[in-house]
C-alpha positions as CSV (number, residue, x, y, z in Angstrom):
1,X,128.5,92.6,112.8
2,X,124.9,93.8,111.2
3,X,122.2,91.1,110.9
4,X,121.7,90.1,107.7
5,X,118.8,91.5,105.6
6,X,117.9,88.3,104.9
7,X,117.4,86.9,108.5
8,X,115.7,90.7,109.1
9,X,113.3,89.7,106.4
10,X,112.6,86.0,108.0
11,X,112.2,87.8,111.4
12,X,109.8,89.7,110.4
13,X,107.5,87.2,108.2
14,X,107.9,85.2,112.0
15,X,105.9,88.1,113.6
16,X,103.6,88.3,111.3
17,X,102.9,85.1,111.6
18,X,102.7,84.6,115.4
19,X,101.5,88.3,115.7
20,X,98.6,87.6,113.3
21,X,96.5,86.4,116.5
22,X,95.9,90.0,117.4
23,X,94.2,90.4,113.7
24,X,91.6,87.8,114.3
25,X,89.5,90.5,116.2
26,X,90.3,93.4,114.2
27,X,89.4,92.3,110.4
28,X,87.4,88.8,111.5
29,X,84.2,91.1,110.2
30,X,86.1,92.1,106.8
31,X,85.5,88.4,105.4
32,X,81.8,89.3,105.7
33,X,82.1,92.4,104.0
34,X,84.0,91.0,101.2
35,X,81.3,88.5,100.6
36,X,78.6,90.5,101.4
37,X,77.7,90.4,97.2
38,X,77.8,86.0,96.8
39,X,74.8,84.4,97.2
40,X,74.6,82.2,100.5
41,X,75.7,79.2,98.2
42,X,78.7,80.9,96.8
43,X,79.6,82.1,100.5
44,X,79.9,78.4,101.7
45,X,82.3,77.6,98.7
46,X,85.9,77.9,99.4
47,X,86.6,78.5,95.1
48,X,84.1,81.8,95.6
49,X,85.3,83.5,98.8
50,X,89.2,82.6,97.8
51,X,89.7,84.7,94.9
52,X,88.1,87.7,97.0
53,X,90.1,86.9,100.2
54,X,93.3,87.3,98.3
55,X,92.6,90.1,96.2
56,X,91.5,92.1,99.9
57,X,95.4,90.6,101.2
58,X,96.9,91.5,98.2
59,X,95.6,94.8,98.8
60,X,96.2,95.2,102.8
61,X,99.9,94.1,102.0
62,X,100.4,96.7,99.3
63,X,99.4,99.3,101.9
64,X,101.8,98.1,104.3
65,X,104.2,98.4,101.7
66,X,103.8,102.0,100.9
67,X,103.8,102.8,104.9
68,X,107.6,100.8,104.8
69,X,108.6,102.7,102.3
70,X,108.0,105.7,103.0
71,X,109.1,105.1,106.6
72,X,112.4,103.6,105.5
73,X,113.1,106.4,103.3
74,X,112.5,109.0,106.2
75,X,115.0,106.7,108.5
76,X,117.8,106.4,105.8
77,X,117.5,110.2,105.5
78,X,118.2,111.1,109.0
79,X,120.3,108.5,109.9
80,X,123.1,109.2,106.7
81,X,125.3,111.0,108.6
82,X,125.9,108.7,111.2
83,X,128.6,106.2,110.7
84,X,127.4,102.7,109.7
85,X,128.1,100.3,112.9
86,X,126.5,103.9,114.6
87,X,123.4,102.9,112.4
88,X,123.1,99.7,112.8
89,X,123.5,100.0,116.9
90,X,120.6,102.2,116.8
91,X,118.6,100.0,114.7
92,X,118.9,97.3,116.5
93,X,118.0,98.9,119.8
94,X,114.7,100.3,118.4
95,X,114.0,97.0,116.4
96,X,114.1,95.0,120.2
97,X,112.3,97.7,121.5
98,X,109.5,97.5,119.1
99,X,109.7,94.0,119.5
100,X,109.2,94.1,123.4
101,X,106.6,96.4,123.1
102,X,104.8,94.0,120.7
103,X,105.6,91.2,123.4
104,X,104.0,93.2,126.6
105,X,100.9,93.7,124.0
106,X,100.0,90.5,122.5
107,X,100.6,88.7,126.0
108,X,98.3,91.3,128.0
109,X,100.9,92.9,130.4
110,X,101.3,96.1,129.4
111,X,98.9,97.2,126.4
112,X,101.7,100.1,125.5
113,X,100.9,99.9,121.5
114,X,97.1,101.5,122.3
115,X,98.7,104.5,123.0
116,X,100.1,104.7,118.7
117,X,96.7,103.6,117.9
118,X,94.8,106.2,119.1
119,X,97.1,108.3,117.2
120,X,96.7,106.4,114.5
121,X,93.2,106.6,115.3
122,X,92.7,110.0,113.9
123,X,94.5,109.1,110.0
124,X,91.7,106.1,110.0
125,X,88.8,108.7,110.7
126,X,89.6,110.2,106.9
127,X,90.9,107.4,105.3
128,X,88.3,104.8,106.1
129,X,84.9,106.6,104.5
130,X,86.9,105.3,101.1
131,X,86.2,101.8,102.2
132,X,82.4,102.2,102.7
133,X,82.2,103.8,98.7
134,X,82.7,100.6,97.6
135,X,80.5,99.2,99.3
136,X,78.9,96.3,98.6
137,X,82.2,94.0,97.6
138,X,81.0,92.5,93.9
139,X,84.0,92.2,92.4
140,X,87.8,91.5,92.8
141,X,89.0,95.0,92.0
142,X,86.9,96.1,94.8
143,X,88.4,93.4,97.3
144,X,92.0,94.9,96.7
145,X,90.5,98.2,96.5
146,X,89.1,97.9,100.4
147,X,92.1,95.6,101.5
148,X,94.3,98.8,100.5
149,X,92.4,101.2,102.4
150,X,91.8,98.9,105.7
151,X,95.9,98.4,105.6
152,X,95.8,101.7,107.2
153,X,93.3,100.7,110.3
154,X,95.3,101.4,113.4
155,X,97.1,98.2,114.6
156,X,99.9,98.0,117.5
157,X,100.8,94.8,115.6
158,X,101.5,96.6,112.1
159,X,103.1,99.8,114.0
160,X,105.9,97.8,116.3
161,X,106.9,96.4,112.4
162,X,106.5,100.0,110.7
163,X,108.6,101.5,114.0
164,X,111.5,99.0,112.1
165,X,111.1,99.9,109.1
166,X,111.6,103.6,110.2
167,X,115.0,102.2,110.8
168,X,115.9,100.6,107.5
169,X,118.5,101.5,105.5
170,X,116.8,102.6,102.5
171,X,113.2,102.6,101.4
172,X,112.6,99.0,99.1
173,X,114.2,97.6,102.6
174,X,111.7,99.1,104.5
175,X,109.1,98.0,101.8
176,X,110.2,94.4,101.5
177,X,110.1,94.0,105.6
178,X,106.7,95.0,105.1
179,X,105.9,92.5,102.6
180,X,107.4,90.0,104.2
181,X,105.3,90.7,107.5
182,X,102.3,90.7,105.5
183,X,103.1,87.6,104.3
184,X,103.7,86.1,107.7
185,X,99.7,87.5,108.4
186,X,98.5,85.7,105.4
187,X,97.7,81.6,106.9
188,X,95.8,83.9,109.7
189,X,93.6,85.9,107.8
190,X,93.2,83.8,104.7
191,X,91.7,81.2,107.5
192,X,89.3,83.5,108.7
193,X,87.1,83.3,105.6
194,X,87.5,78.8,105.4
195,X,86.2,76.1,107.0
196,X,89.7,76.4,109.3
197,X,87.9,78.1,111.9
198,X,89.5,76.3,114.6
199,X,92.8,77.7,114.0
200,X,91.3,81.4,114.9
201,X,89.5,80.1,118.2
202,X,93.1,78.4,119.1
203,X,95.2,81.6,118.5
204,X,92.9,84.0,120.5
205,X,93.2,81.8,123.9
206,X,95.2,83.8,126.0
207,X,97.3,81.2,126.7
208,X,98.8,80.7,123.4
209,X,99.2,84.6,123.0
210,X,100.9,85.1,126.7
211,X,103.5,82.4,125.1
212,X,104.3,84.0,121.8
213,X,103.9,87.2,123.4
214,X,106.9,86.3,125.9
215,X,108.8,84.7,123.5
216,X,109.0,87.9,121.7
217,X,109.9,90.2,125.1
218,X,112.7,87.3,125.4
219,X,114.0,87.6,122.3
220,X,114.3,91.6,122.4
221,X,116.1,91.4,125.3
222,X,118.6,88.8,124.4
223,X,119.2,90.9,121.1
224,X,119.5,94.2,123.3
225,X,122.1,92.2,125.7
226,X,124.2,91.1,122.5
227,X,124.6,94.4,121.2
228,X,125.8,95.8,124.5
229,X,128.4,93.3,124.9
230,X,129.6,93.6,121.2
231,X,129.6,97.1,122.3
C-alpha cells in the first residue's frame, strides 16, 4: 500500500529538521550579510534582525519550491506509463536511497552527496553573482531577494530531498515536500541570527550528527526491507 502524502510530507519536515545541522556551516555567514545595513545597536535586537531573517527564509524556501516542482513534474512525466504500485515501488527505493545517502553524509562515513555538489557547483558559479547586486542587505525585499538566490547553493542536504521530489507524482507534490523541508530547516537557521547560539554549537558536534545521521541509514533500510517483502 503507498505511504501516505501526508506522512511523506511529515518525513520530510523531520529531515529538514535533523538535517538542518549540516546548514549551520554553509549559510552561518548569511546572517551577517543580511544585517550587514543595521547599525551595531539594531544588530543586537532580536525585533531588527527577525523581520530580515524571515524574509531571506521565506525566500530560500521559495527556491526550494520551484526546484520540487519542476523536479516533480519531470518525474510524473517519465514515470506515467508505468503502472501505479510500479511507481510507487520505484519511489520508494530511490526515496531510502536518498535517505541513506543523506545518513552516510551527515554522520561522516561516506561523504557521497559532495560528488552532486560539485555538479551543482557549476549552476551556483552563474547564479550566485545575483546575490552580490544586492548587496548591502537594507531592506526586506532584498532579504527575500538573496534568500531566493542562495536556495540554489549546492547542498547534499537539499539534493537527497530534491532526488525525492524527482519521484513525486505530480509537480505541487514535489513543491509542497519542498516546503515542508524548508520548513523543517527553519528553528535551525532562524537561530543562527538569536541569542540561541547554543543550539548551533550543539548540532555541529559530531556526535549528535553520527546519531541522526544513522538513524536516517536505519530507517532507509528498514523502508527498503518492507517493500521487498510486500514485494
Amino acid at each position: 500500500m503507498p505511504m501516505p502524502e501526508e506522512i511523506t510530507f511529515v518525513a520530510a519536515f523531520l529531515i529538514g529538521l535533523f538535517g538542518s545541522i549540516h546548514c549551520a556551516g554553509m549559510c552561518g555567514g548569511v546572517v551577517g550579510l543580511l544585517t550587514i545595513g543595521l547599525d551595531t545597536k539594531e544588530k543586537k535586537s532580536w525585533k531588527k534582525t527577525l523581520p530580515y531573517l524571515l524574509c531571506y527564509n521565506s525566500g530560500r524556501i521559495f527556491s526550494y519550491m520551484i526546484a520540487g516542482g519542476l523536479l516533480g513534474l519531470v518525474g510524473s512525466a517519465a514515470t506515467m506509463h508505468l503502472s501505479h504500485q510500479h511507481g510507487h515501488s520505484i519511489n520508494l527505493w530511490v526515496s531510502s536511497l536518498f535517505l541513506i545517502a543523506l545518513g552516510l553524509y551527515l554522520a561522516n562515513i561516506w561523504p557521497v552527496l559532495q560528488y552532486l555538489e560539485k555538479v551543482g557547483a557549476k549552476l551556483w558559479k552563474i547564479i550566485e553573482p545575483f546575490g552580490r547586486q544586492i548587496l548591502p542587505i537594507n531592506n526586506l525585499l532584498h532579504a527575500f531577494v538573496l534568500g531566493g538566490v542562495w536556495g540554489w547553493l549546492p547542498c547534499g542536504l537539499v539534493y537527497s530531498v530534491l532526488g525525492w521530489s524527482l519521484m513525486a507524482s505530480s509537480w505541487w507534490h514535489g513543491s509542497l515536500l519542498m516546503l515542508f523541508f524548508g520548513l523543517g530547516t527553519l528553528p535551525m537557521l532562524i537561530s543562527m541570527g538569536s541569542a540561541t547560539q547554543w543550539l548551533t554549537k550543539m548540532t555541529q558536534a559530531m556526535m549528535v550528527r553520527r546519531v541522526i545521521g544513522i538513524g536516517m541509514i536505519v530507517t532507509g533500510v528498514v523502508l527498503i526491507l518492507l517493500s521487498m517483502m510486500k514485494g
